[in-house]
N, C-alpha and C positions, 0 to 999 in steps of 0.2 A: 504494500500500500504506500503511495506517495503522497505529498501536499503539493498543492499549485498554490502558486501568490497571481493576487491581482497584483496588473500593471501597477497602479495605485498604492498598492502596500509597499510596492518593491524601493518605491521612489519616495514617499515618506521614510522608510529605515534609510535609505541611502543621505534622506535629509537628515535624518536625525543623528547617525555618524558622521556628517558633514560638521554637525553642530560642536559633537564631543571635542573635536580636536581644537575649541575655541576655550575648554574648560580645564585649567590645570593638572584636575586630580584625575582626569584619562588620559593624561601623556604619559611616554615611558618613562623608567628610570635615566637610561642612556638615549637622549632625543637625538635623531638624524638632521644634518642639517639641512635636508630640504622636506620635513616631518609637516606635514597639512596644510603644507601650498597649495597644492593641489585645491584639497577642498575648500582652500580658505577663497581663491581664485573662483570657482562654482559657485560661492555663495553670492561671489561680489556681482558675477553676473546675471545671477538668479534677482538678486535685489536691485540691479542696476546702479552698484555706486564704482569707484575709482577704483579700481582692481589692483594696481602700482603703488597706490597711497598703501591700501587695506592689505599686503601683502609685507611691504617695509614695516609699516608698525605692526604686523605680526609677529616678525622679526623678532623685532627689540622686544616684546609681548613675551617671546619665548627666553630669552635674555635675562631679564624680572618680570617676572609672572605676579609680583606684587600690586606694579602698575599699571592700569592699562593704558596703552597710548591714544592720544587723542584720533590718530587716523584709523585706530581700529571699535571707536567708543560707537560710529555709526552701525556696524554690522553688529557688535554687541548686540545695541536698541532694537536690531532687526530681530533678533532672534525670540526677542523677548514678547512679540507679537505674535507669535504664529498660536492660535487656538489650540490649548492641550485637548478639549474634550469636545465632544461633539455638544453639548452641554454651553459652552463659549456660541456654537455656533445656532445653536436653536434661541439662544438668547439674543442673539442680535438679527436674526427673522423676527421675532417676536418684537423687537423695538424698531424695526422699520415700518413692520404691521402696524405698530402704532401710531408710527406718524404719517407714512400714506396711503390717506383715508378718499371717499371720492368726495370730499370736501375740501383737503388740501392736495390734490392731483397736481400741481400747480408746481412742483418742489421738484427743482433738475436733480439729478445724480449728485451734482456736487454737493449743494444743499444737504440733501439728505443723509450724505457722507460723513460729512461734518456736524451736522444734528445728531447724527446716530453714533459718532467718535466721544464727542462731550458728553453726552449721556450716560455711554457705557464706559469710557477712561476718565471723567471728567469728575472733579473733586461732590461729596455732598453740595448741596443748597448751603449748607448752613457754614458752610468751612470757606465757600466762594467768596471771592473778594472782588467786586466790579469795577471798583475805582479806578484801576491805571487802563481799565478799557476803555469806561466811559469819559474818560479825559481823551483819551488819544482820538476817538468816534468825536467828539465836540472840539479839537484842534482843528477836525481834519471840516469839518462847518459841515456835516449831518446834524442837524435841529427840526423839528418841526417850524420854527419860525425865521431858516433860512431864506433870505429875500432872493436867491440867487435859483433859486428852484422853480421850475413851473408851478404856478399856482394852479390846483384844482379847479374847476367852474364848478359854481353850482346850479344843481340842474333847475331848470324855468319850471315854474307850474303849468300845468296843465289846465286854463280856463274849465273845460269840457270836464275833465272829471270832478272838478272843484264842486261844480256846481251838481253832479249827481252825488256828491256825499254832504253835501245839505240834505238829503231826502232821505238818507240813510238815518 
């Protein structure tokens, strides 16, 4: 009797051995000097960052393992994203569900992106501090009583229905 892997499985483990070689306590005792280039290079192009940067301060990374270097601190951050449980990912269907409704249909991709990022990484309510937003948003002359904006019109009445809601 044998097992088959989905495609899918094969390339999750292969990510997630990619990962190890980013984590101290899976390196060997005696490390090669060209020890998870390789994947550190796959990952950069997997996430699309600097692959020359993220491969130098791998380097040094393997060097002192104490510190990490600032050119390898983005691909870290990468890692730290990827959904452990399918759990991550039923939660964040369920906070999209809830914000497009066919009442706000209306809400690009990006939008919703960024709605649905703050919500699930985004600190409590109650821990939020809006101030240095809502200063930079009022620098930048976003106000309701910006005079530089199109003024709304307001809509004309209607003679004709005016006068059938007197009989109302």
């Amino acid at each position: 009797m044998f097992v088959t892997t989905f495609d899918g499985e094969a390339q999750y483990e292969d990510l997630i051995n990619s990962f190890k070689v980013l984590e101290p306590e899976y390196w060997p005792t005696c490390i090669p000097p060209s020890f998870g280039q390789t994947q550190v290079e796959q990952l950069c192009k997997r996430f699309k960052l600097n692959v020359n940067k993220a491969v130098s301060a791998y380097r040094d990374y393997l060097d002192n393992s104490r510190q990490v270097p600032d050119g390898l601190q983005e691909l870290l951050n990468c890692t730290k994203i990827i959904p452990c449980s399918s759990a991550d990912c039923e939660r964040g269907f369920s906070c999209m569900n809830n914000m497009v409704t066919p009442s706000r249909n209306a809400l690009t991709v990006a939008h919703v992106s960024s709605l649905m990022f703050i919500k699930i990484q985004g600190p409590p309510l109650q821990e939020w501090q809006p101030e240095t937003y809502v200063t930079k948003w009022l620098r930048s002359h976003r106000s309701a009583d910006d005079s530089r904006t199109r003024v709304a019109e307001n809509p004309k009445k209607n003679a004709k229905k005016d006068a059938f809601w007197h009989l109302l």
